[in-house]
Each structure stands twice: as C-alpha cells, then as structure tokens.
C-alpha positions as CSV (number, residue, x, y, z in Angstrom):
1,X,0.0,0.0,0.0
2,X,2.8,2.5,1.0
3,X,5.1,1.8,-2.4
4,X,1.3,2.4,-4.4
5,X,1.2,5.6,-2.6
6,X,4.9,6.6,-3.2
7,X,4.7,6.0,-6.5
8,X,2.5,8.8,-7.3
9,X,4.5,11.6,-8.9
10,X,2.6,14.2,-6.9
11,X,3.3,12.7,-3.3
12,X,6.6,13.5,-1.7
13,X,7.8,11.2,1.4
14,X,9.4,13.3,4.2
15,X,9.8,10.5,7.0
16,X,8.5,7.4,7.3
17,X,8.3,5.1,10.8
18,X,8.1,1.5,10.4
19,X,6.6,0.7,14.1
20,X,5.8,-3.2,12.1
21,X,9.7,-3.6,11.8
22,X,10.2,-2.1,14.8
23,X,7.1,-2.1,17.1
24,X,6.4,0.1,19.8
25,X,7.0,-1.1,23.5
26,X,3.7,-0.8,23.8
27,X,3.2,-3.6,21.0
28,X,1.7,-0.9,18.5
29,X,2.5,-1.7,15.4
30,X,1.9,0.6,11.8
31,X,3.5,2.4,9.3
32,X,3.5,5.9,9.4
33,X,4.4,8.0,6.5
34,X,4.9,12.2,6.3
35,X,4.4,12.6,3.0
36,X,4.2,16.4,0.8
37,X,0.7,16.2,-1.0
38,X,-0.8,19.0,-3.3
39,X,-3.7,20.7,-2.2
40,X,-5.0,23.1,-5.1
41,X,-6.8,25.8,-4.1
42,X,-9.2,28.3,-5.8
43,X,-6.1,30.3,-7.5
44,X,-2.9,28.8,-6.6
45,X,-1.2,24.9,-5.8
46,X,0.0,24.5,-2.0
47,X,2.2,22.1,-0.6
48,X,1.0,20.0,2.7
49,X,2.5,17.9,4.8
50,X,0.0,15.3,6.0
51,X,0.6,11.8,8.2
52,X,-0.6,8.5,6.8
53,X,-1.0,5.7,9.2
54,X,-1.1,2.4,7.5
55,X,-2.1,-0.2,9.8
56,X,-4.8,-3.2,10.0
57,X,-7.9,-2.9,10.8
58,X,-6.9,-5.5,14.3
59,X,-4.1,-2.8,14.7
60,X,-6.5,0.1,14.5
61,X,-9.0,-1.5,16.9
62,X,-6.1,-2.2,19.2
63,X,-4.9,1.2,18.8
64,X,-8.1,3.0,19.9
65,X,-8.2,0.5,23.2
66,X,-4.8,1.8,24.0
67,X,-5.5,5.5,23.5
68,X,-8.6,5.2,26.2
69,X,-6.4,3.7,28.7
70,X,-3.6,5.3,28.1
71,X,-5.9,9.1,28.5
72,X,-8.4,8.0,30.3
73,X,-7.9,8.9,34.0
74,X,-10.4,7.4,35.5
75,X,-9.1,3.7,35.7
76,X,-7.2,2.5,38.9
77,X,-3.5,2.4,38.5
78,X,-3.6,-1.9,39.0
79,X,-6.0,-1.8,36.8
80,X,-4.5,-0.3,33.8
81,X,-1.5,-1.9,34.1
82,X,-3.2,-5.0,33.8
83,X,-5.2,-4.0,30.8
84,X,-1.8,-2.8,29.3
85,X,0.0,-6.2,29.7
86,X,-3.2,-8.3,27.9
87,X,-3.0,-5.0,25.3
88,X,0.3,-6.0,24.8
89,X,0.0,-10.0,24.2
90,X,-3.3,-8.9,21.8
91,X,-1.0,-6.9,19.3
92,X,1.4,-9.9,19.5
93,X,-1.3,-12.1,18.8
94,X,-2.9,-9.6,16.2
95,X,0.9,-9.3,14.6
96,X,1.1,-13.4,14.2
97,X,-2.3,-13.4,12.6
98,X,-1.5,-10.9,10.3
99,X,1.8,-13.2,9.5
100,X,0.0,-16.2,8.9
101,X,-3.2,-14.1,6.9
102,X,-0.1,-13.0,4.9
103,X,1.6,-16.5,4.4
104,X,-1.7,-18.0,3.5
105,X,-2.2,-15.5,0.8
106,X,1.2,-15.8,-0.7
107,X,0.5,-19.6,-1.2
108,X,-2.9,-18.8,-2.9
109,X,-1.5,-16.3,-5.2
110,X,1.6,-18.6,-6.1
111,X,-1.0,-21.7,-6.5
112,X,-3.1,-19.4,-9.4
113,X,0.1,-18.5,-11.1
114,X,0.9,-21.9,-10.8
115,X,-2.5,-23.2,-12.5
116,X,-2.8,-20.8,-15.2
117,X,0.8,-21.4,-16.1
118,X,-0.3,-25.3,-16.6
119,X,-3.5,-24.3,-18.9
120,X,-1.1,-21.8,-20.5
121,X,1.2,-24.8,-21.4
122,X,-2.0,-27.0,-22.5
123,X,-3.4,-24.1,-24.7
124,X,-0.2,-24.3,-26.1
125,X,-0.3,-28.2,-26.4
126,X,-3.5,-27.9,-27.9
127,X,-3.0,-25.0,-30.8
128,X,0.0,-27.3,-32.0
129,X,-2.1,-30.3,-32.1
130,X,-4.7,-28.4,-33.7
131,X,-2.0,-27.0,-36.4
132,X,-0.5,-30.1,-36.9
133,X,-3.9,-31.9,-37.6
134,X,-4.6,-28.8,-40.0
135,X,-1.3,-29.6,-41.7
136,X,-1.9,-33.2,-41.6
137,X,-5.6,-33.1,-43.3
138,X,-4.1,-30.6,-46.4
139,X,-1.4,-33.3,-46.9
140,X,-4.0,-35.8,-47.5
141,X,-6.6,-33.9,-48.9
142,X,-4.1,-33.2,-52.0
C-alpha cells in the first residue's frame, strides 16, 4: 500500500516510521508515512504535509483501546497496568495473525500462477495439435 502511494509523482515522502519492523513497547505496530501532497486551491497549488497511518484494521481496533487507557484517567492504576500487559500480548497475537493471513495469501496467489501457467502450457499443447492436424488433413486432402 505505502510503495502504491509513493509512487504517485505528486506525493513526496518526508519520514517514514516503520513501528511493524520495529514495534512500539507498547506492541503498536503501523507504518507511518509524512508525506508532501498538493492541495489546489481556488487560485494557486499549496504544498502540505500530511501523516498517513497504515495499519490493519486488528491494529487500529487495538490502537483505539490503547488510547482510552492510556488518557483515560479514570481507571485504577492496577488496573490499567493489567489492561496494558493483555493489550500488549493482543497486538502480539494480532501481529502473528496478520503473519500467517499473509503466508496463507502468498500460497494462494503462487497456487493461481501456478495453475494458469499449466492451462497456458496446454493451450499451447492444444493449438499445435490443432495446427499439426490442420497440416496433416491438407497433406491428404491433396
């Protein structure tokens, strides 16, 4: 998602954090990208910088958890730290999901390349026959 956004000729990366290679203590994981966009305007093109947070939607959910009890005031101090440590083996959990979601994908796509390749080879297989048959019935037909 972040190289298909890169590669627009209009956005400009400024600083990018890679909290998935290197999560957060916290167990936050994301990308986070500062990127220059254009903004046009009614008579003139600005530059802006905005922050893109690329995460899943686990992550997210996980994320918004973590900002209540991190803001939230209200919740006794045992409490939260509690809530922090299960916080904290969810994203682990979240980011091994995510892993194997990923892995399982990978093996789909590779299986479909692998299957049209194989009709690619018969279609193949089958317009030579079909030639050679062609060729064969105008030899005889003469």
């Amino acid at each position: 998602m972040a190289e298909c956004l890169l590669r627009q000729d209009d956005i400009i990366l400024i600083n990018k954090k890679d909290y998935i290679k290197n999560p957060k203590k916290s167990g936050y994981r994301s990308l986070h990208l500062i990127v220059q966009v254009p903004i046009f305007l009614q008579d003139e093109k600005r530059l802006m910088n905005v922050e893109v947070q690329l995460r899943t939607i686990a992550m997210d959910f996980w994320a918004s958890l973590e900002h209540k009890l991190r803001y939230k005031k209200n919740i006794p101090e045992d409490e939260a730290g509690e809530l922090a440590e299960e916080l904290m083996e969810c994203a682990r959990m979240s980011a091994d999901m995510d892993q194997r979601m990923e892995d399982i994908r990978n093996r789909i796509v590779l299986s479909e390349a692998k299957y049209d390749t194989m009709n690619q080879k018969e279609k193949v297989k089958q317009v030579g026959n079909d030639y050679l048959k062609s060729k064969l019935f105008d030899f005889f037909e003469q």
